[in-house]
C-alpha positions as CSV (number, residue, x, y, z in Angstrom):
1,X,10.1,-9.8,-29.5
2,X,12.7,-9.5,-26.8
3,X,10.6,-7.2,-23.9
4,X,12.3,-4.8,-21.5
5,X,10.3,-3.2,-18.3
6,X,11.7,-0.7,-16.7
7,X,10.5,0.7,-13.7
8,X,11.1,3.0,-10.6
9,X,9.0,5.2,-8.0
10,X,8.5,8.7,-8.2
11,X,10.9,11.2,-9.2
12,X,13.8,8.4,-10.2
13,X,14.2,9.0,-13.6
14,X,12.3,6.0,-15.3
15,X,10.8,8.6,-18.1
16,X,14.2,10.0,-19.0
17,X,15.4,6.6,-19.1
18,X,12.8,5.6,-21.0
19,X,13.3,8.5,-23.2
20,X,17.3,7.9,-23.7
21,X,15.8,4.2,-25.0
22,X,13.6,6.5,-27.3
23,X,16.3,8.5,-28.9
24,X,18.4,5.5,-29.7
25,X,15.5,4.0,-31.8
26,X,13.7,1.5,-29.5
27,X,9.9,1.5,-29.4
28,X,8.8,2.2,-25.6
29,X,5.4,1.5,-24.2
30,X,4.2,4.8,-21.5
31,X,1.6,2.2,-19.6
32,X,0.1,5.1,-17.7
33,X,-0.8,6.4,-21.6
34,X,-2.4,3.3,-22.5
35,X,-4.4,3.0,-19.3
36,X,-5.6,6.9,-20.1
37,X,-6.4,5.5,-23.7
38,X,-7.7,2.1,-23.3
39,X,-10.4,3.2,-20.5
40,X,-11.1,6.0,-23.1
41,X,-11.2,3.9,-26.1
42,X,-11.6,0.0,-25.1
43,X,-15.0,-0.6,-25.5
44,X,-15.1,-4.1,-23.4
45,X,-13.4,-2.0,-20.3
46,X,-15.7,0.7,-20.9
47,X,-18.8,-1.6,-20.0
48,X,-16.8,-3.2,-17.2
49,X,-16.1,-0.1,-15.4
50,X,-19.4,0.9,-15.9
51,X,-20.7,-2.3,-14.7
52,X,-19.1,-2.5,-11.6
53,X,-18.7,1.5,-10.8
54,X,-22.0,2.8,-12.5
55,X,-22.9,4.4,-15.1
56,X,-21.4,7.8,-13.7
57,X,-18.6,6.6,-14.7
58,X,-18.8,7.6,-18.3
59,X,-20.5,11.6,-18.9
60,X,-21.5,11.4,-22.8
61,X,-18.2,8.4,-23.6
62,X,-15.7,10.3,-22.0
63,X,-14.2,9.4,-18.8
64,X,-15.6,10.7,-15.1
65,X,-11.9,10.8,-13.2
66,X,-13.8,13.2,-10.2
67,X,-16.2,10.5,-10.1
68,X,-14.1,7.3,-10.3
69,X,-11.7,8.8,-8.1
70,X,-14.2,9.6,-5.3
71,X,-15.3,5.7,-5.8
72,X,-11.6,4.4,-5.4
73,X,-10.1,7.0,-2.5
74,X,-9.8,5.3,0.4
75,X,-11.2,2.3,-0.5
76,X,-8.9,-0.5,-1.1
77,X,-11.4,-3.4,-2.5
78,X,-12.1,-1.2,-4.9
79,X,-9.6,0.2,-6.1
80,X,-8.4,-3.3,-6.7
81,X,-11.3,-3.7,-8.8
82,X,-10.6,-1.2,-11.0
83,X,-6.6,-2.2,-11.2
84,X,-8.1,-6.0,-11.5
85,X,-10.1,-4.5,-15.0
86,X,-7.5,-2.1,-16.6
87,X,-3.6,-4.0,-15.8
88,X,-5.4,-7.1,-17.9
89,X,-6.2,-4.8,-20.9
90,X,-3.0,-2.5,-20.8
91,X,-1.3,-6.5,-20.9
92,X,-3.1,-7.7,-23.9
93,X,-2.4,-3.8,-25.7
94,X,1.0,-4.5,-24.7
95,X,1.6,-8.4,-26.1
96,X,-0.1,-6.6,-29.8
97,X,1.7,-3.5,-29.4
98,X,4.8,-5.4,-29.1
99,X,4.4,-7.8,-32.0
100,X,3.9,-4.8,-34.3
101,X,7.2,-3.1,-33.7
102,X,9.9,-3.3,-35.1
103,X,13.9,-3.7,-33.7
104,X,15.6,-6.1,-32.1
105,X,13.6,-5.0,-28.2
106,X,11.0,-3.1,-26.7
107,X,10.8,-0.9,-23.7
108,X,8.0,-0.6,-21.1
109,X,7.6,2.1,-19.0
110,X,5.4,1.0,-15.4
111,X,6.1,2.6,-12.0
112,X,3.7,-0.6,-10.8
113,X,5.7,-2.9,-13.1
114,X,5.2,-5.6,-10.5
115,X,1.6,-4.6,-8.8
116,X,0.1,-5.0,-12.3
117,X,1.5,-8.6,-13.1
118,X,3.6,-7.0,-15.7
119,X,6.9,-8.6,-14.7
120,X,5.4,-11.6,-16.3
121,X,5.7,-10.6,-19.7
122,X,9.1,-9.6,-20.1
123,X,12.8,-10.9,-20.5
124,X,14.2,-8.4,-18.3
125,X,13.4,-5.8,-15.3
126,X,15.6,-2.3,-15.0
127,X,15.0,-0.7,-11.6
128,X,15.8,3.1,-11.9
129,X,16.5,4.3,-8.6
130,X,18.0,7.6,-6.6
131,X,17.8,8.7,-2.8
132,X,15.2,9.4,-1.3
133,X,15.4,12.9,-0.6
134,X,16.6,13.5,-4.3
135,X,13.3,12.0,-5.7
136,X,11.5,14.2,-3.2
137,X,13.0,17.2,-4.7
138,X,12.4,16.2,-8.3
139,X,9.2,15.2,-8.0
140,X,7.8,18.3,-6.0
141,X,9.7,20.5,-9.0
142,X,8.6,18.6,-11.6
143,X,4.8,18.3,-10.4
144,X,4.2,21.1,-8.3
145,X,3.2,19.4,-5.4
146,X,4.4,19.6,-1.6
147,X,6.8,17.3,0.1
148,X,4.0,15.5,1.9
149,X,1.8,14.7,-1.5
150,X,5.4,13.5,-2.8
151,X,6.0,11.6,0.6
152,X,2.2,10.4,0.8
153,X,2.6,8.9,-3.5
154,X,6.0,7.5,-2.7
155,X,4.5,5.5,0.6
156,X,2.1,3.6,-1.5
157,X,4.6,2.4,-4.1
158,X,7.3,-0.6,-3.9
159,X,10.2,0.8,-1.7
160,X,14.2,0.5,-3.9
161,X,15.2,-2.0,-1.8
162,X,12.1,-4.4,-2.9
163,X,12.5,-2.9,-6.7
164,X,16.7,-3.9,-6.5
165,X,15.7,-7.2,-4.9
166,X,13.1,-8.2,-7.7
167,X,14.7,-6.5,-10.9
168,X,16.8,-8.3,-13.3
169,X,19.3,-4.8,-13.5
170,X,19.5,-2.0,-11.1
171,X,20.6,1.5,-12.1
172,X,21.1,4.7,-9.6
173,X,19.9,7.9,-11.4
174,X,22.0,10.6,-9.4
175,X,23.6,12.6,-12.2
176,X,21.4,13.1,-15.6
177,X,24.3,13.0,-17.2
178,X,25.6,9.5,-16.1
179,X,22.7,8.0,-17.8
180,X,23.5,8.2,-21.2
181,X,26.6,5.7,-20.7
182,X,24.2,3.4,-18.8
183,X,21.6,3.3,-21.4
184,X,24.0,2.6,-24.1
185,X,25.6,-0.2,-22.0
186,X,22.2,-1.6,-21.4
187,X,21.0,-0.9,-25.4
188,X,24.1,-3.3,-26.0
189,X,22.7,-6.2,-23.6
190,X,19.5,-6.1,-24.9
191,X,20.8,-6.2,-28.4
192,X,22.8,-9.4,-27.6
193,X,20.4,-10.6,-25.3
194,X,23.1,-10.7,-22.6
């Protein structure tokens, strides 16, 4: 199966992208869904969270965020940890999920495409990106949050520069309505493997 990533920081567009894919057909992959489900569901990352966070992790099965959070904020080693124990399962769900669909490619949403080693596992890298201060704007709308949360998230990601640099294919998500065009224009690369 021919594997597409597409990624982007916040507030680029990588979801609508993603969900222009989604309307022409092609199967896409939301890894911040999986992560939510596998560290619900995954048994084996159940036990390794809980072996290395505690056993606060988990309140009767289901999830502690408040807790793991707390463990992870400001705390760099571990939060590492606990990326080091979820971006290898969301891989392997990935390489089945993939092989089960059906199509001639796949899409896979990731704002930390390349943090989580992702890159690896695919034939081709979109970077979605838009101005700064545009993101800023969408993503404070969009999420309710102030500039500085916005600012504070979009410091810890990959800068567009870096993204443009690494990815196979750069768009610029200005106009909502220019995507469409794009997407079709990429569908038909993908298709032909071009």
């Amino acid at each position: 199966m021919f594997k597409v990533g597409i990624t982007g920081g916040i507030g680029s567009g990588k979801s609508t992208v993603c969900r222009l894919f989604a309307a022409r057909g092609v199967a896409v992959y939301d890894t911040d869904a999986a992560a939510k489900r596998l560290m619900a569901e995954d048994e084996a990352l159940k036990q390794a969270i809980v072996a290395r966070f505690g056993a606060e992790s988990y309140c009767d099965g289901v999830l502690n965020r408040p807790y793991l959070a707390k463990q992870i904020f400001g705390d760099e080693k571990a939060r590492e940890a606990l990326n080091g124990l979820v971006h290898p399962a969301v891989t392997a769900d990935f390489e089945r999920w993939a092989e089960e669909q059906e199509g001639e490619y796949v899409v896979l949403e990731s704002a930390i495409l390349y943090e989580a080693g992702l890159d690896k596992h695919l034939d081709r890298v979109v970077a979605v990106l838009a101005p700064e201060q545009l993101r800023v704007e969408r993503a404070m709308q969009r999420d309710g949050a102030t500039e500085e949360q916005i600012r504070s998230r979009m410091a810890a990601q990959m800068d567009d520069d870096t993204l443009r640099a690494r990815a196979d294919i750069s768009m610029v998500n200005i106009f909502e309505e220019e995507l469409e065009p794009m997407v079709q224009e990429l569908d038909f690369r993908f298709k032909n493997r071009l």
